[in-house]
C-alpha positions as CSV (number, residue, x, y, z in Angstrom):
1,X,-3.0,35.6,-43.7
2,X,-5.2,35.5,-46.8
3,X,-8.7,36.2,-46.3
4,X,-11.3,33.0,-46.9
5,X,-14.9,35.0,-47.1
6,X,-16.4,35.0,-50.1
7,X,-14.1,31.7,-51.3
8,X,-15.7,28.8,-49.7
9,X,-19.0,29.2,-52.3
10,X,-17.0,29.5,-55.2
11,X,-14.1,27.5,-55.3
12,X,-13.8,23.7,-54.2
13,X,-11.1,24.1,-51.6
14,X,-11.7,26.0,-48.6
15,X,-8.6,26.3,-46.7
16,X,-4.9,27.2,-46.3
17,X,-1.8,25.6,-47.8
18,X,1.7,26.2,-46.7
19,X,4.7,27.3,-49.5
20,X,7.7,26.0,-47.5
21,X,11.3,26.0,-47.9
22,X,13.3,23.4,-45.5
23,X,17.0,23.0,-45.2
24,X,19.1,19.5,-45.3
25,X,18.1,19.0,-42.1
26,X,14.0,19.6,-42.9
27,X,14.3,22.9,-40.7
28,X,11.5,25.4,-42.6
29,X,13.7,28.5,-43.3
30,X,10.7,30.2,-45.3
31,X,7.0,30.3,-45.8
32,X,4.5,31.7,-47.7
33,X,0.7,30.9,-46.4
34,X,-1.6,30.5,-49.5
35,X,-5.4,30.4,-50.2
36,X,-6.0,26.8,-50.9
37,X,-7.3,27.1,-54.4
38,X,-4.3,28.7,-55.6
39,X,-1.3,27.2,-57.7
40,X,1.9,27.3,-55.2
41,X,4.2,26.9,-58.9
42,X,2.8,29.8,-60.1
43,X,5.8,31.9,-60.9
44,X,4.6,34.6,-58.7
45,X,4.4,32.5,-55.4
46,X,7.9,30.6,-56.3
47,X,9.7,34.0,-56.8
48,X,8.5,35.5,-53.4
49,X,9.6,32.5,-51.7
50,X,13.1,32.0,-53.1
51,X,13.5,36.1,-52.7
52,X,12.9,35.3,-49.2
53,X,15.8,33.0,-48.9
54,X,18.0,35.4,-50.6
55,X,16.7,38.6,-48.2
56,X,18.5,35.6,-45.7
57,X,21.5,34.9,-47.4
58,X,20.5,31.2,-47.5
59,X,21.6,29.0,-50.3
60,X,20.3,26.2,-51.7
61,X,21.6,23.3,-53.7
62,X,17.9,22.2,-55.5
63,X,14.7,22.6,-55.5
64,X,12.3,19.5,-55.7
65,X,8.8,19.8,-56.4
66,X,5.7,18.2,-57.9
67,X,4.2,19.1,-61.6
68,X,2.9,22.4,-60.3
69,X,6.1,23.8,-60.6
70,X,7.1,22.6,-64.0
71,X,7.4,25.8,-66.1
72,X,10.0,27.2,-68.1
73,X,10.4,30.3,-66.2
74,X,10.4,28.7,-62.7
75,X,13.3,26.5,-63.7
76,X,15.3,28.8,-65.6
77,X,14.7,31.2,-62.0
78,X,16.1,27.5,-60.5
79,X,19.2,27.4,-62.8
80,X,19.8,31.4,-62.3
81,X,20.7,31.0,-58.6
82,X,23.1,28.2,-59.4
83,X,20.8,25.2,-57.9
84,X,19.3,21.9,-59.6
85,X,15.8,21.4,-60.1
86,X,13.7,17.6,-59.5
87,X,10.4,19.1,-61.0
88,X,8.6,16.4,-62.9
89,X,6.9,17.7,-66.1
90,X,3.5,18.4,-66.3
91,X,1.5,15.3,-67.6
92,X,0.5,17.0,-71.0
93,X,4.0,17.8,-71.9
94,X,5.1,14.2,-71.1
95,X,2.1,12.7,-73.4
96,X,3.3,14.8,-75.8
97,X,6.6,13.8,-76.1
């Protein structure tokens, strides 16, 4: 698990945050633990944790997610492994529509 010391002073949320992927029948299948000041759509995190459902051979059908995941290459990673994304854009991109 990440390491908290140091964090707490610095950032505004001291804690954990769980990066889950569940099947149809909400069974978690994967998880990545994350410091909880850190972006879980950052490409980085979202990579790890779909390669962990390929290491598996588990498929999905879509991804859902909240604006933190809206980014280009998140969803064309989505679109790559055949699945459908429900990732609301990010507030600034829909004001600037």
């Amino acid at each position: 698990m990440p390491d908290l010391e140091g964090r707490a002073k610095n950032k505004r949320f001291a804690g954990y945050k769980a990066h889950i992927v569940e099947d149809e029948s909400q069974i978690i299948t994967s998880c990545e633990t994350l410091l909880g000041d850190e972006n879980e759509g950052a490409e980085a995190h979202f990579e790890a944790l779909l390669k962990k459902e390929d290491r598996k051979g588990l498929k999905g059908e879509a991804v859902v997610g909240d604006a933190l995941y809206d980014s280009w290459s998140n969803r064309v990673n989505i679109e790559k492994r055949g699945m459908k994304h429900h990732i609301p854009q990010e507030k600034e991109q829909q004001e600037g529509e």
